[in-house]
C-alpha positions as CSV (number, residue, x, y, z in Angstrom):
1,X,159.8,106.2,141.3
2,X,159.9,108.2,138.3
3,X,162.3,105.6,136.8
4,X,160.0,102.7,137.0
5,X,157.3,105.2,135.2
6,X,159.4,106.0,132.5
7,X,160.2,102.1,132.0
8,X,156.7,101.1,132.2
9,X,155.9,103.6,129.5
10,X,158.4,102.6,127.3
11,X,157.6,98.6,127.7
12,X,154.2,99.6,126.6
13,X,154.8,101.6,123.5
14,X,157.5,98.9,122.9
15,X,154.6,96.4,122.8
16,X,152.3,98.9,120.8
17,X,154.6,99.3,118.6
18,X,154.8,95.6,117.6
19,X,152.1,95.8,115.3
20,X,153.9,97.9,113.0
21,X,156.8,95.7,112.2
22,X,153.6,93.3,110.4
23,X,155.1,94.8,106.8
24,X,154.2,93.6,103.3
25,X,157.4,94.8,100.7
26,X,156.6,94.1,97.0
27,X,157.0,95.4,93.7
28,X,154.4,96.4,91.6
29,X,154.3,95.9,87.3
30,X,156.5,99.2,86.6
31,X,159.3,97.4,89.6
32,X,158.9,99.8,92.1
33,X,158.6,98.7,95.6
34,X,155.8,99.6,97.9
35,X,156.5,99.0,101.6
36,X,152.6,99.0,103.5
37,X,151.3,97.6,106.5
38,X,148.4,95.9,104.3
39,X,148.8,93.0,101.9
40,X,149.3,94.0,98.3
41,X,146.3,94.1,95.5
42,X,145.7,91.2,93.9
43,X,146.9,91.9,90.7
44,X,150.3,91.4,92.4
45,X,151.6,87.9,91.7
46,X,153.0,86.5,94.4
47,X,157.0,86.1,93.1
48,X,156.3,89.9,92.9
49,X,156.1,89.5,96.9
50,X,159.6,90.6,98.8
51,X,158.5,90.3,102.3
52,X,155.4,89.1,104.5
53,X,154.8,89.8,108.2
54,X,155.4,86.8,110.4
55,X,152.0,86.5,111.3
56,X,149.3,84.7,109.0
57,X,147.2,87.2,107.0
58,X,144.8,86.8,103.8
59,X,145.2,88.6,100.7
60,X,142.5,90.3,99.8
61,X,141.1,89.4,96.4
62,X,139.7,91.7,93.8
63,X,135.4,91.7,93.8
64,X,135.5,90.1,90.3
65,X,137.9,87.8,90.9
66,X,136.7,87.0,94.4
67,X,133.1,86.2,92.5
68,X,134.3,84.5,89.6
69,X,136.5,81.7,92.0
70,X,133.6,81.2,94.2
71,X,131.1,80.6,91.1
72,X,133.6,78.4,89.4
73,X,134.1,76.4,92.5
74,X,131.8,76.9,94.4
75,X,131.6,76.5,98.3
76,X,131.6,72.5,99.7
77,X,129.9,71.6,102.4
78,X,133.3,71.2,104.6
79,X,134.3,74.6,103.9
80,X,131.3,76.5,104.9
81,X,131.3,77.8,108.4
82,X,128.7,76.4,111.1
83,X,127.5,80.2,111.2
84,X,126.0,79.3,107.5
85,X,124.9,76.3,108.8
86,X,122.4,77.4,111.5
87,X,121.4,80.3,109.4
88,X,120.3,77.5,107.0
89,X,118.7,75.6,109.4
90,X,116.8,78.5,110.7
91,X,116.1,80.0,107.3
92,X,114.5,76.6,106.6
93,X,112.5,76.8,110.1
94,X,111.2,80.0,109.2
95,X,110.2,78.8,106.0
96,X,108.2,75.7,107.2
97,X,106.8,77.7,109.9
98,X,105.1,79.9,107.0
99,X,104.1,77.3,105.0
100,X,102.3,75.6,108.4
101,X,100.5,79.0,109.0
102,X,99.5,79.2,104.9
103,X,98.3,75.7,105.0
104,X,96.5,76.4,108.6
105,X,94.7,79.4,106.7
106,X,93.7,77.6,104.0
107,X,92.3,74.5,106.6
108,X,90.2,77.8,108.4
109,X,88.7,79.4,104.8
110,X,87.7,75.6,103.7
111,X,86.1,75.3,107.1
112,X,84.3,78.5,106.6
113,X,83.3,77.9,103.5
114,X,82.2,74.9,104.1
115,X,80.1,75.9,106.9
116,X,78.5,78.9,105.0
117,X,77.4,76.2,102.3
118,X,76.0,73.9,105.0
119,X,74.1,77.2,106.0
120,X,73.0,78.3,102.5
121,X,71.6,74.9,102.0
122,X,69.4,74.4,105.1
123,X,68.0,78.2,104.0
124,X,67.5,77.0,101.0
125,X,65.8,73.8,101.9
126,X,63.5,76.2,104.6
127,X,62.4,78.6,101.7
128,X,62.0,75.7,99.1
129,X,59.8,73.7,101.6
130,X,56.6,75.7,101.4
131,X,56.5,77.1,105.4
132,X,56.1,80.5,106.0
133,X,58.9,82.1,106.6
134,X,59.4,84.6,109.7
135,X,62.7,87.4,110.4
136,X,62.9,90.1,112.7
137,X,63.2,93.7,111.3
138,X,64.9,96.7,113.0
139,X,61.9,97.3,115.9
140,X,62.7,93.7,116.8
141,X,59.2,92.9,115.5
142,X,58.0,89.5,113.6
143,X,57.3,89.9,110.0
144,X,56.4,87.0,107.4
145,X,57.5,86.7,104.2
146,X,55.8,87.8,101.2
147,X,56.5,85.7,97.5
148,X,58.5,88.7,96.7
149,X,61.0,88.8,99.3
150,X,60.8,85.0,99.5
151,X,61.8,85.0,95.9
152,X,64.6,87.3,97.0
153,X,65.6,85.1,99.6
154,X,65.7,81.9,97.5
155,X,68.0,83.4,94.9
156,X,70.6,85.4,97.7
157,X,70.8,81.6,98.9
158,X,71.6,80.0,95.3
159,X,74.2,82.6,95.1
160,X,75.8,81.3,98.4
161,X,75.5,78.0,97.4
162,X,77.5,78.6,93.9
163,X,80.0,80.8,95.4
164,X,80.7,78.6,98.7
165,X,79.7,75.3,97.8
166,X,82.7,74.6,94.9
């Protein structure tokens, strides 16, 4: 029983192991070799390169240089991932979105103002036409009028009309 423990234990750090024989060997500018689990800098040229582990792994580039391929190429549309794709497509959905809501505002203000200068008018037209003129005060009470406040009235009501009616 214990024998079959002591083999399974071995099989697995046999098997975790594995990952360490992934080795990158080269030699660096002065010719002295470095022996790492992670790929080389990029400054290393790749005849510098002695040894690669068996399984497929990508260099990683410098920042600079990294930026300076991608500007001079720059990314086709075959080579970008779908990931980019949909985040383009729902970037640009977002984007429509706000510009429906901006243009929906803009449809609500015009209505407004539109209505207040359809308002400002007929007030206008009422205190132009002569009638007396009746409003409630605070008690809730009738009071007319007088030129004064009519006068008032007339010019709050031009104001409307040249601030709403444009």
């Amino acid at each position: 029983m214990h024998a079959k423990l002591a083999i399974g234990l071995l099989c697995a750090a046999l098997v975790a192991a594995l990952p360490a024989h992934a080795q990158w060997k080269w030699k660096d500018s002065s010719g002295q070799v470095h022996i790492s689990d992670r790929p080389p800098p990029a400054d290393v040229p790749d005849a510098s390169i002695l040894q690669r582990p068996a399984a497929p792994t990508v260099r990683r580039a410098a920042p600079a240089a990294a930026a300076a391929s991608v500007a001079a190429s720059g990314p086709s549309a075959a080579s970008r991932p779908r990931v980019d794709s949909e985040l383009e497509a729902r970037m640009k959905k977002a984007e429509q979105e706000q510009k429906a809501k901006a243009k929906a505002e803009e449809e609500r203000v015009a209505a407004s103002r539109a209505e207040n200068c359809r308002r400002a008018r007929q007030q206008l037209a009422a205190l132009e036409s002569g009638m007396r003129v009746v409003r409630m005060n605070d008690k809730g009470e009738r009071e007319y009028l007088d030129d004064a406040q009519r006068a008032a009235e007339v010019q709050r009501a031009r104001q409307l009309i040249a601030s709403e009616c444009q």
